[in-house]
N, C-alpha and C positions, 0 to 999 in steps of 0.2 A: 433523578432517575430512579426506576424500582429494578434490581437489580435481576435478571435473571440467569439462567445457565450460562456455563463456560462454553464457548466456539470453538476455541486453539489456544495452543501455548506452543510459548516459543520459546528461545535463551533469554533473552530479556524481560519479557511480560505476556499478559496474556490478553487474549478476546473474548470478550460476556455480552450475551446482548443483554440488551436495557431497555426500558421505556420510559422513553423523553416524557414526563408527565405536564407539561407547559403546552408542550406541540402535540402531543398525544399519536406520538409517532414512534416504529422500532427502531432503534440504532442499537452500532455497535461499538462497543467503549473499549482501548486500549489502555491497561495498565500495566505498571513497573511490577515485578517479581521485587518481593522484598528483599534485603540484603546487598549485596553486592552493585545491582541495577538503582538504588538510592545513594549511590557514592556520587558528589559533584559530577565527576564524568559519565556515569551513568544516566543523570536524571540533562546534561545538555546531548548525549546525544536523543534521548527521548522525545527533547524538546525538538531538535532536529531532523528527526523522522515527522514529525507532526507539520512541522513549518515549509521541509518538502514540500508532502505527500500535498498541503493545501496551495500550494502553491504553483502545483503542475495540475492543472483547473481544464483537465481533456477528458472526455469521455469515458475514454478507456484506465481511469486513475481513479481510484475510490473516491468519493469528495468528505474531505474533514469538516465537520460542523463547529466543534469549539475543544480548547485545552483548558484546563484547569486543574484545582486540585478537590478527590476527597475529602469529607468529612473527620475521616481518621490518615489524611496527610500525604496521599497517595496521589502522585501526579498520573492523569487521563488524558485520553483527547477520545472525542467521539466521531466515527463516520458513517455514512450512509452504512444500513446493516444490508449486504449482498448475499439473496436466496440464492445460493448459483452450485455447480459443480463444479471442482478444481479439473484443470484439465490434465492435472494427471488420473482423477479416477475416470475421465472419457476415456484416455489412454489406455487404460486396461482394459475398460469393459473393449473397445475396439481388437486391443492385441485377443484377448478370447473369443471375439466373433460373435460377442452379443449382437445378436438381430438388430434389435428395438437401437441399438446404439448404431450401428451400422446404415440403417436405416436415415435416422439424426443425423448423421456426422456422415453424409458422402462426401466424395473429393472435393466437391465443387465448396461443400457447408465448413470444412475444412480449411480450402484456402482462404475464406470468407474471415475465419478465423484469426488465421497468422497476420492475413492481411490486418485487420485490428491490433492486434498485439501488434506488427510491425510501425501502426501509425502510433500508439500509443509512446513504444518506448523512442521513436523519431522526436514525438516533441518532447518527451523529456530530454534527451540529446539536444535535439536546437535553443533548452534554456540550461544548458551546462549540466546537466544530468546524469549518473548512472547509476543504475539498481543496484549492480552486483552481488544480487540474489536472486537470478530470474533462473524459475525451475517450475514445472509444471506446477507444483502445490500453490504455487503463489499468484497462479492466475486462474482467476475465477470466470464459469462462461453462465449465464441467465437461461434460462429456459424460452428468452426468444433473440438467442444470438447473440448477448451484448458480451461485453467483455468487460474485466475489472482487472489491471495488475494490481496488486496487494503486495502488504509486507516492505515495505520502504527505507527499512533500518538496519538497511546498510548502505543505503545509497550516500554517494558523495555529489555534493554540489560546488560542480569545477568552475572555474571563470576560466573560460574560452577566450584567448587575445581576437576571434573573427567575434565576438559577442560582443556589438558598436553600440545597442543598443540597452541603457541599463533597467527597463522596463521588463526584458529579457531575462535580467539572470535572478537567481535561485537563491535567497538569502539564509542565514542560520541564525542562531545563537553562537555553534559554532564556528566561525568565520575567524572572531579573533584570540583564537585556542588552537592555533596550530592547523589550520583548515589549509588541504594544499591545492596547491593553483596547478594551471598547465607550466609544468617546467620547474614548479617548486617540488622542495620534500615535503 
């Protein structure tokens, strides 16, 4: 990868896009913040965000291309890099009555929206799923409609007793570190 500009940062690590120089394509690489985030439990929930986020394989979910680690020791994962607006900045330019956004974003382009996000976080739900980090920053809309939830690292991946099927659920690294179930602590 050649490494380019930072995207976002967050408590844990940050977002740089990159280019895949094999595929000669942009992506965007997730890295640990040094310190704290390289403690044993830092770097499996990292691994755990990544194993998710690849794992919930829907449209509306970033798609992770590969994990690994830097050259100087840094665990990554990389995914599709998403040109998009966070729907919180639609949000605003909307709450001010930007035109050009108003315009973009009628009721109808709107429910079109939610309705995405609502199938998006649906099937992480029907494979034992939850974000619990969903807020407008973390969902990304394309410039022709599509949707991305982002940011996955905090999600838990629950084993549901109606989940018959095990094709279905959501595996980790953290599973046998204390990973809790329906009905567990």
């Amino acid at each position: 990868y050649l490494i380019g500009q930072e995207l976002g940062s967050g408590s844990i690590g940050q977002v740089i896009e990159a280019r895949d120089q094999h595929l000669g394509r942009m992506v965007a690489i997730k890295v640990l913040h040094e310190g704290e985030g390289l403690s044993r439990d830092g770097i499996a929930r990292f691994v755990a965000e990544a194993q998710i986020t690849a794992q919930l394989e829907h449209p509306s979910v970033v798609p992770v291309h590969e994990i690994g680690i830097m050259p100087g020791g840094m665990p990554y994962f990389s995914m599709k890099l998403v040109k998009a607006r966070s729907l919180g900045d639609i949000i605003n330019h909307l709450r001010i009555g930007d035109r050009e956004f108003l315009r973009n974003y009628n009721y109808l382009a709107r429910l079109r929206l939610f309705q995405r996000i609502c199938q998006g976080l649906a099937y992480a739900h029907a494979k034992g799923v939850v974000h619990r980090d969903l807020k407008p920053a973390n969902i990304l809309i394309g410039e022709y409609g599509e949707v991305q939830i982002m940011d996955w690292g905090l999600a838990k991946a629950l084993r549901s007793p109606m989940q018959d099927d095990e094709s279905l659920i959501v595996t980790t690294v953290r599973q046998g570190s204390g990973m809790n179930t329906y009905g567990g602590a």
